[in-house]
LUMLO-138751 format. One line per field, with one value per residue (C-alpha): residue in one letter; x, y, z. Coordinates in steps of 0.2 Angstrom, whole numbers, plus 5000, padded with zeros to 4 digits. Example, Ala and Ser with C-alpha at 12.3 -4.5 7.8 and 13.67 -1.06 7.14 Angstrom:
BEGIN
aa: A / S
east: 5062 / 5068
north: 4978 / 4995
up: 5039 / 5036
REM end
This chain:
BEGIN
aa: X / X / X / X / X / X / X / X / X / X / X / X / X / X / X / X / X / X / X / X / X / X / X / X / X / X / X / X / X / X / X / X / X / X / X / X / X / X / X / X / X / X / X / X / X / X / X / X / X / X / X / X / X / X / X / X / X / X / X / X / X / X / X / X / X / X / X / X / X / X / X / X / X / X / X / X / X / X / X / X / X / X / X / X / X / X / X / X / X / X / X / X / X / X / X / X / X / X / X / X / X / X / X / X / X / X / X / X / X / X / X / X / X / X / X / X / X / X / X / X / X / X / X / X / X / X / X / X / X / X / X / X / X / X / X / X / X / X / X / X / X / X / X / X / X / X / X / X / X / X / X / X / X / X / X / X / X / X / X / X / X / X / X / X / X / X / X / X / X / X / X / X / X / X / X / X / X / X / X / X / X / X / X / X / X / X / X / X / X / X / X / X / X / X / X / X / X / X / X / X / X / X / X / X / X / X / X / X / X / X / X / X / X / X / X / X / X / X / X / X / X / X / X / X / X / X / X / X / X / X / X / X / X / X / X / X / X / X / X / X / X / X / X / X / X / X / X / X / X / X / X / X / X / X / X / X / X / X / X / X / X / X / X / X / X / X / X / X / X / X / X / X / X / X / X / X / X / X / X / X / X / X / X / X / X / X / X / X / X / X / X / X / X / X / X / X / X / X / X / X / X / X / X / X / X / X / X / X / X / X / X / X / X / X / X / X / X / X / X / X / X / X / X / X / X / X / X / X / X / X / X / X / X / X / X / X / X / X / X / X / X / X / X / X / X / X / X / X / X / X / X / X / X / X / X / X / X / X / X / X / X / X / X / X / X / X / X / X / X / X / X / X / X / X / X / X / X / X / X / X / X / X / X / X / X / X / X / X / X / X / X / X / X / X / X / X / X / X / X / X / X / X / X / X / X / X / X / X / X / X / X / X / X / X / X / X / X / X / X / X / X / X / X / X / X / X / X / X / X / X / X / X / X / X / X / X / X / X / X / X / X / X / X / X / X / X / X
east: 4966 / 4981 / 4978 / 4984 / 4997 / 4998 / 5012 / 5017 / 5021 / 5037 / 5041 / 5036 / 5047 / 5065 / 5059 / 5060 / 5077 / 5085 / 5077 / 5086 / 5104 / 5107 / 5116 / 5115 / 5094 / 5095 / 5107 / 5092 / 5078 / 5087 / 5089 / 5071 / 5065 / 5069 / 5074 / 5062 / 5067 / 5075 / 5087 / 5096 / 5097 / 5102 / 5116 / 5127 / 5136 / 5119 / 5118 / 5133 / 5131 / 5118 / 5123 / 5114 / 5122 / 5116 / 5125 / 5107 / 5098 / 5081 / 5078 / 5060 / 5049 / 5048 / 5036 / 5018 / 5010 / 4996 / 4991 / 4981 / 4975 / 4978 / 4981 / 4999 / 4993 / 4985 / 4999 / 5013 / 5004 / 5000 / 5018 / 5027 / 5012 / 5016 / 5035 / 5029 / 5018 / 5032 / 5044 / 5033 / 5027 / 5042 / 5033 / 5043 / 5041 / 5030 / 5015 / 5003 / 4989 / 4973 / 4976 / 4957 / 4947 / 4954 / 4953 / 4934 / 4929 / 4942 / 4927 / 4912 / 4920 / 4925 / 4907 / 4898 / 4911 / 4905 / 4886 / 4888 / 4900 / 4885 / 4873 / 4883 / 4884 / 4867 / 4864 / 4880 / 4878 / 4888 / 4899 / 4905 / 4923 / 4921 / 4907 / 4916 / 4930 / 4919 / 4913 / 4929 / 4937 / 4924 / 4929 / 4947 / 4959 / 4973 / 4973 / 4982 / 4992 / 4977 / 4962 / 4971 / 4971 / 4954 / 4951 / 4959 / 4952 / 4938 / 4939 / 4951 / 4966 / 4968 / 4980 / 4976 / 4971 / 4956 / 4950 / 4960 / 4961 / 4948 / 4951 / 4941 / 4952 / 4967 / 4960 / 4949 / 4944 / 4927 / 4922 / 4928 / 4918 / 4903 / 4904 / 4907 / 4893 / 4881 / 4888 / 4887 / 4869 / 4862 / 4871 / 4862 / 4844 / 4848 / 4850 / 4835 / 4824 / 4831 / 4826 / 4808 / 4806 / 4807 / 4809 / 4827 / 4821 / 4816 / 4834 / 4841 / 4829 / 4839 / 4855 / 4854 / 4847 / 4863 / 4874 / 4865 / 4866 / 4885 / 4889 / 4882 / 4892 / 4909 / 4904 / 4901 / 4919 / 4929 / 4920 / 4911 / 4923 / 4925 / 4919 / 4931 / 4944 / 4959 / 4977 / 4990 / 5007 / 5024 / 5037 / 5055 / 5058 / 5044 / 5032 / 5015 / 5001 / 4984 / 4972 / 4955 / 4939 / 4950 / 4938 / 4946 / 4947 / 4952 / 4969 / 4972 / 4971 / 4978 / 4990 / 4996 / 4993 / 5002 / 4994 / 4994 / 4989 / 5010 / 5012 / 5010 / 5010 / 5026 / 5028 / 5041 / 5030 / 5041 / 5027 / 5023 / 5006 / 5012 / 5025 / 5036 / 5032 / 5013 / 5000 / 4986 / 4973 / 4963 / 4945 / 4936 / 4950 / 4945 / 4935 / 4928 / 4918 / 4923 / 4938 / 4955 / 4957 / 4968 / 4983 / 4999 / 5015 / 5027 / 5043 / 5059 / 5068 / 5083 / 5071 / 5061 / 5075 / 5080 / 5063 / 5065 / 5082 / 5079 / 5064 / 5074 / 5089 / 5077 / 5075 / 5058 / 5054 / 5046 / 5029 / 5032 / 5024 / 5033 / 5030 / 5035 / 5032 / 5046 / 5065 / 5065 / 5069 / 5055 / 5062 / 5080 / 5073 / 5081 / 5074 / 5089 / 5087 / 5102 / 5097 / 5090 / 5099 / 5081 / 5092 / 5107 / 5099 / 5084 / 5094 / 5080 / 5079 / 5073 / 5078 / 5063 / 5064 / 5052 / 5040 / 5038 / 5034 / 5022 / 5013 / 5012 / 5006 / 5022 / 5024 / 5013 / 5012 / 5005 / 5012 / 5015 / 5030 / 5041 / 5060 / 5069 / 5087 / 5099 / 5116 / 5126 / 5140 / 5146 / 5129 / 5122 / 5109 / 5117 / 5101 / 5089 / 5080 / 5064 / 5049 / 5039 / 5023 / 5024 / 5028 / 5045 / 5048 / 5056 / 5071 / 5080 / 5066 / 5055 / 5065 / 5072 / 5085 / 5083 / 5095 / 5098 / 5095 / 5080 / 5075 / 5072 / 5063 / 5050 / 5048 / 5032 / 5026 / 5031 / 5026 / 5034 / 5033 / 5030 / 5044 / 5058 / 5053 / 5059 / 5048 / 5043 / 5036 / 5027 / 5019 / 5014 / 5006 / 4993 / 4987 / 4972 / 4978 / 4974 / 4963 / 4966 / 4959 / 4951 / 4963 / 4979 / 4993 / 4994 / 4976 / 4983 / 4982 / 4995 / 4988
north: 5138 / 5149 / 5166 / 5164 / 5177 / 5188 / 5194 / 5211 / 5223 / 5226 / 5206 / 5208 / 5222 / 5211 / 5196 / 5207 / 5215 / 5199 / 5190 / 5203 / 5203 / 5186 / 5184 / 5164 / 5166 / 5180 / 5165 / 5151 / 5162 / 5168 / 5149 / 5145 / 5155 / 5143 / 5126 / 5118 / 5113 / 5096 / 5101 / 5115 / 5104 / 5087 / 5079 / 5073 / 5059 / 5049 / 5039 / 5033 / 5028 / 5017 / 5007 / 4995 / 4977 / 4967 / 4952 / 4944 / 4945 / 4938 / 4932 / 4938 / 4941 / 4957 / 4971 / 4974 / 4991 / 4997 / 5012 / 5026 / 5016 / 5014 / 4995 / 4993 / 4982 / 4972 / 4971 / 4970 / 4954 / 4947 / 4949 / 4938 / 4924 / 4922 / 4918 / 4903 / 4897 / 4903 / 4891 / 4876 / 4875 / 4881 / 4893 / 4903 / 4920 / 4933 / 4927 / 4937 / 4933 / 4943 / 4961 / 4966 / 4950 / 4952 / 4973 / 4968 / 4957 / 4970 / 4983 / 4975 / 4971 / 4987 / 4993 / 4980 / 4985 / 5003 / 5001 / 4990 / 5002 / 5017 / 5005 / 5002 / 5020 / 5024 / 5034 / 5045 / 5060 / 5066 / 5077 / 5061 / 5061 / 5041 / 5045 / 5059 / 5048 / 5034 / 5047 / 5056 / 5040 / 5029 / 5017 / 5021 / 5007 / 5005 / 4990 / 4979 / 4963 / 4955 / 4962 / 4954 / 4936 / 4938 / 4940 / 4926 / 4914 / 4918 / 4920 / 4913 / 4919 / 4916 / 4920 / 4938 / 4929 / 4924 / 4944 / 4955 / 4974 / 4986 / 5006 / 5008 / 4995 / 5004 / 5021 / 5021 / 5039 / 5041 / 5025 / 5027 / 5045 / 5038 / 5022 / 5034 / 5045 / 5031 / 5025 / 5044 / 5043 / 5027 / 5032 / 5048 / 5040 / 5027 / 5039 / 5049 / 5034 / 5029 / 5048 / 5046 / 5031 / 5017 / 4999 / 4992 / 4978 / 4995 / 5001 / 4984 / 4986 / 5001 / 4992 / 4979 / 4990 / 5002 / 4984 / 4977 / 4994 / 4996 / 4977 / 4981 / 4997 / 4988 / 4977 / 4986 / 4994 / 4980 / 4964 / 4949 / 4938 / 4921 / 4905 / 4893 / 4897 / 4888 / 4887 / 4887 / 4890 / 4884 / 4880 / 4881 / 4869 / 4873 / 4860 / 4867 / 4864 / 4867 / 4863 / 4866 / 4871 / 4878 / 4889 / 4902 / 4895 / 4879 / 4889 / 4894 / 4879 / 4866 / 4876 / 4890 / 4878 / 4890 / 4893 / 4912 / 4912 / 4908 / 4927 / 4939 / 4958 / 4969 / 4986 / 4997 / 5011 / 5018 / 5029 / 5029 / 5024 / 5006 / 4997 / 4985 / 4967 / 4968 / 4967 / 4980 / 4981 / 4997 / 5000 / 4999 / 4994 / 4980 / 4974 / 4957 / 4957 / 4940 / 4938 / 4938 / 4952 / 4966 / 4965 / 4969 / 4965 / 4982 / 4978 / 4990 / 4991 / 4978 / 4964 / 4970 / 4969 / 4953 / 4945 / 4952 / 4947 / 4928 / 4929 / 4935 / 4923 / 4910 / 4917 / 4924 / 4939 / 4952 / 4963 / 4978 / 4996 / 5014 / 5031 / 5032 / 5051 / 5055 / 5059 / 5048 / 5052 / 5040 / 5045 / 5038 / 5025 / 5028 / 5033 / 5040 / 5053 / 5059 / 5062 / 5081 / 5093 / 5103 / 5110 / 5116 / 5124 / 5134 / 5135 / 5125 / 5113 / 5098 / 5084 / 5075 / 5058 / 5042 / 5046 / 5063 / 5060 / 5045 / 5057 / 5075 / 5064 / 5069 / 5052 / 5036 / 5021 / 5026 / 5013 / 4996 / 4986 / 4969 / 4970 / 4957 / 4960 / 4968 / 4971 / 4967 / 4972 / 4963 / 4955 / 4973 / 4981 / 4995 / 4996 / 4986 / 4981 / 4986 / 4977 / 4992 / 4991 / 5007 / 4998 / 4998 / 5013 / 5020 / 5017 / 5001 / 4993 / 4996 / 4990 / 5004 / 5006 / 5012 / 5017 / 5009 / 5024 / 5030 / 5013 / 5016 / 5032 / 5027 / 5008 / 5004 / 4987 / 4971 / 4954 / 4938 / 4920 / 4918 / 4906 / 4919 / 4928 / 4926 / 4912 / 4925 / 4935 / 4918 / 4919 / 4937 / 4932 / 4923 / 4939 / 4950 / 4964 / 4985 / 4994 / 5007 / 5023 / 5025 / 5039 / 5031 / 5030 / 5011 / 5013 / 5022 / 5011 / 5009 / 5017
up: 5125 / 5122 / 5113 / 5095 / 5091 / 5075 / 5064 / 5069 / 5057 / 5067 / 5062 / 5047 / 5044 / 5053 / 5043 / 5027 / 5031 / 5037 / 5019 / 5008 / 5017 / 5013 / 4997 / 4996 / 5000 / 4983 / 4974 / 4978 / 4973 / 4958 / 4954 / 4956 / 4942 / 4930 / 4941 / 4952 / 4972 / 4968 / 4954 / 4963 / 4980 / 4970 / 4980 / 4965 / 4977 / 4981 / 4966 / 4964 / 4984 / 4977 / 4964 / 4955 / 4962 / 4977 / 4985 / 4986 / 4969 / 4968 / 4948 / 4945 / 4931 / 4923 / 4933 / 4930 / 4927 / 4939 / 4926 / 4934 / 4948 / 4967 / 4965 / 4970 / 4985 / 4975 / 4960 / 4974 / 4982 / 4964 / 4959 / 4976 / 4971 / 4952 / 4957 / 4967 / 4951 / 4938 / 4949 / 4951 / 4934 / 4924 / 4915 / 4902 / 4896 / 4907 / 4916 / 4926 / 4938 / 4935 / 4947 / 4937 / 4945 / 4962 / 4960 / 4955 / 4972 / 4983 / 4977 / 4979 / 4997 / 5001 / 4995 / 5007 / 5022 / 5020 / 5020 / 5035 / 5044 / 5042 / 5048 / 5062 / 5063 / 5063 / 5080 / 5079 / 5070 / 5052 / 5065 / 5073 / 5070 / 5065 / 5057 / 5046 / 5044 / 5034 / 5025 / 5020 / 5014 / 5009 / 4995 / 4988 / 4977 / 4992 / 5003 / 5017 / 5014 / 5027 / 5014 / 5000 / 5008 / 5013 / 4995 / 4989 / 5002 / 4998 / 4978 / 4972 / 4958 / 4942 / 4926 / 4919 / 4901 / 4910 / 4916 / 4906 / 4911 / 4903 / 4903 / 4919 / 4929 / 4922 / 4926 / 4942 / 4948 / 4936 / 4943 / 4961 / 4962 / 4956 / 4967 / 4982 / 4979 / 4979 / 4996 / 5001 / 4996 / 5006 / 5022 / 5021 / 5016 / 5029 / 5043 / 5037 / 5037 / 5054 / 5062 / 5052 / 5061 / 5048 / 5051 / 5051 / 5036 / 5027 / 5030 / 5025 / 5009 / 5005 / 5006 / 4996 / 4982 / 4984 / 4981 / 4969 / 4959 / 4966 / 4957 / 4941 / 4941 / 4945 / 4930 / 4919 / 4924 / 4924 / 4915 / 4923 / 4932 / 4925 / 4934 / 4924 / 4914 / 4906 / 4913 / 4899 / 4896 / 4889 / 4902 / 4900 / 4887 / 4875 / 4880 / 4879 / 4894 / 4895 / 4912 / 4908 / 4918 / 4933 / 4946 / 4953 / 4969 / 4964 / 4955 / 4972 / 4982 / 4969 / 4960 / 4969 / 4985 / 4999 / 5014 / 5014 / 5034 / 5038 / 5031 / 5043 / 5045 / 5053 / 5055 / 5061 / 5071 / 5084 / 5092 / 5110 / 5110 / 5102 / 5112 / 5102 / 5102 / 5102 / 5090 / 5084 / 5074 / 5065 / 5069 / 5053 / 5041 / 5029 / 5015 / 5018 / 5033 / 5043 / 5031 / 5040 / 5053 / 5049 / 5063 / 5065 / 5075 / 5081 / 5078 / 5082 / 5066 / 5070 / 5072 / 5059 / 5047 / 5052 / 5050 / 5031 / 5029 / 5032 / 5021 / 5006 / 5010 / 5007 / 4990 / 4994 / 4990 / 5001 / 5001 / 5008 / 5012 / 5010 / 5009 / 4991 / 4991 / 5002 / 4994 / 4980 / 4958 / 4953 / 4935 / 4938 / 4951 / 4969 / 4986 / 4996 / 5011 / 5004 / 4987 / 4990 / 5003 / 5006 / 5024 / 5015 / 5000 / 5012 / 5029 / 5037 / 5049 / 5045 / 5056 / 5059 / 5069 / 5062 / 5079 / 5074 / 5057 / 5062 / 5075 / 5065 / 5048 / 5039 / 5033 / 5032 / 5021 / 5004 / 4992 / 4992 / 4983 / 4981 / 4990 / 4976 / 4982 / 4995 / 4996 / 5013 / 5021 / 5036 / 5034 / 5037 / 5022 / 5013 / 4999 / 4994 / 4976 / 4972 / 4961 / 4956 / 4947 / 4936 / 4922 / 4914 / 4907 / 4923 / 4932 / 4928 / 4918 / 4932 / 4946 / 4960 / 4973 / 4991 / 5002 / 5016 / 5028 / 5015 / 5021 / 5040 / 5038 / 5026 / 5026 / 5039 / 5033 / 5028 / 5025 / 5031 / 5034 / 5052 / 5053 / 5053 / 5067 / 5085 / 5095 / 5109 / 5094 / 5086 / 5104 / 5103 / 5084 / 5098 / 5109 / 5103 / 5097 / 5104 / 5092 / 5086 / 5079 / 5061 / 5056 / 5065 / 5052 / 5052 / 5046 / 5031 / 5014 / 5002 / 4985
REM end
């Protein structure tokens, strides 16, 4: 290892001298006591790059509100199904499908996935860097368009009249630390029982009283998810409908009735450890153990568009995964990496390439969203439309603008219909795919 080198005082002393001679630095500070970094480096011009009109428009309901919870996953993939039943039914007005019953079976899944992941882990030691890892994260709110079918298949959906939210759905971190510490405690009881000795169908004891004790919390939290329930609404001409005793699963598969398989996952990870055109998969991402596997196929960004581009003119709106935290007025609603000039206002350099920021953990997926609209030029994107789930108060009644260069920096996921890619991409849909790491970036969850 190289010696680490310290700041000299003889450094310290030309950083000083050089600081104070710059009159625009002096200018900044001054500026800065009473502004903060984005108001004094606000580029006027980017909004009215982006306005608010797209050649393709996707008509959809009004957005959803995922309160101060992680759930935008889940809302995001709610919000591209209630379109399909809002079309086939006519319903008028808003409608929503329950985010609280599939939040509730997403935990309970989550929590079953992490007390079979420390039994698995039983012989390495805390230090493991896998084993710190499942301890790190434990059970967090974000998810993976793959979890959520896994949910569903399994499930079922229903309207959100049938499981309402409560406050704790709407405002998970009380329940989220408690629910952690519990899993904390049973894979250190199960490791201790393992050193002492005991029998596995001890161990196994121990688990299913850290679930059973785990289900009642989420309970409690959320409410008791229905068995039946009724499907009602009133479509377009005023006409009232009512379906009664409808399971869950039933809603799904006779009323929704899409094969959520034919969606598959792309991203756009230009790293060199995943060659485009193959799929991967995360070591220990997931939630319903023998539900769908996670996976994903690497796309460069042209194809990856393309895919997109189809989708939407079909009419079919697209789930998709950002880093929402990167150059963006969440207030005024537009992502633009044009928006703020950070390098001009600082005299730093901060040219960062998509690899980079991938490989130093810069930027990762974090949040998860709908793309209803894009406007083209010469059939190329110039910015997109946005179906966010922070309620409507922001933006333009919720809905948000990126650019299309904010688009290629920060968009790593998508969701589409496996019918619009290429045919030698259908073809690698069939290969296994490399695992990889815990803590890779495409492990990341959109929160």
């Amino acid at each position: 290892m190289t010696k680490m080198k310290a700041i000299s005082s003889e450094e310290l002393a030309k950083l000083s001298v050089d600081y104070l001679a710059d009159a625009k630095a002096r200018v900044v500070r001054n500026a800065l006591t009473v502004n903060d970094l984005g108001g004094i480096s606000r580029v006027f011009d980017a909004t009215a790059a982006n306005p608010d009109y797209f050649s393709i428009n996707i008509k959809t309901l009004p957005v959803t509100n995922q309160m101060a919870s992680g759930r935008c996953w889940l809302f995001a993939s709610l919000n591209v199904l209630r379109e399909i039943i809002v079309k086939k039914y006519k319903i008028d007005g808003q409608f929503e499908l329950s985010q609280n019953y599939m939040a509730f079976y997403d935990k309970l899944e989550k929590a079953n996935f992490f007390l079979e992941a420390a039994l698995a882990e039983l012989e390495a030691p805390f230090g493991d860097e896998t084993v710190r890892y499942l301890m790190e994260t434990a059970v967090g709110d974000g998810g993976q368009w793959d979890m959520f079918v896994s949910l569903v298949k399994k499930y079922g959906i229903c309207p959100k009249s049938a499981m309402p939210e409560t406050y704790q759905s709407s405002h998970t971190r009380a329940m989220n630390g408690l629910l952690n510490k519990r899993l904390r405690k049973f894979a250190a009881d199960a490791k201790r029982m393992h050193a002492d000795g005991e029998k596995m169908a001890e161990i196994h004891k121990a688990k299913d009283q850290a679930l059973k004790e785990v289900y009642s919390l989420i309970c409690s939290c959320f409410g008791v998810p229905p068995q039946k329930f009724t499907f009602e609404f009133y479509d377009k001409k005023g006409a009232y409908h009512s379906f009664r005793d409808v399971t869950p699963q039933e809603f799904y598969e006779k009323y929704l009735s899409v094969d959520l398989d034919d969606y598959v996952g792309i991203i756009n990870g230009p790293t060199q450890d995943k060659p485009f055109h193959k799929m991967y998969t995360v070591k220990y991402l997931g939630n319903v153990i023998d539900g769908n596997p996670i996976s994903f196929l690497n796309l460069p960004m042209e194809d990856f568009k393309e895919a997109i581009l189809k989708q939407m003119k079909a009419g079919e709106p697209v789930w998709f995964g950002c880093d929402c935290g990167k150059e963006g007025d969440r207030e005024k609603g537009l992502w633009d990496d044009q928006l703020f000039d950070y390098a001009g206002t600082f005299d730093m350099d901060l040219t960062f390439s998509k690899e980079d920021m991938l490989d130093t953990r810069e930027s990762a997926m974090n949040h998860a969203m709908v793309l209803t609209g894009v406007n083209l030029v010469d059939d190329k994107p110039t910015r997109w439309k946005i179906e966010n789930s922070w309620g409507d108060k922001m933006a333009n009644k919720g809905y948000y603008i990126c650019s299309d260069t904010w688009f290629d920096k920060y968009v790593f996921e998508a969701v589409v219909n496996k019918k619009y890619l290429s045919a030698a991409d259908k073809k690698v849909l069939k290969q296994k795919p490399t695992e990889l790491k815990p803590w890779d970036p495409f492990g990341s969850l959109a929160d």
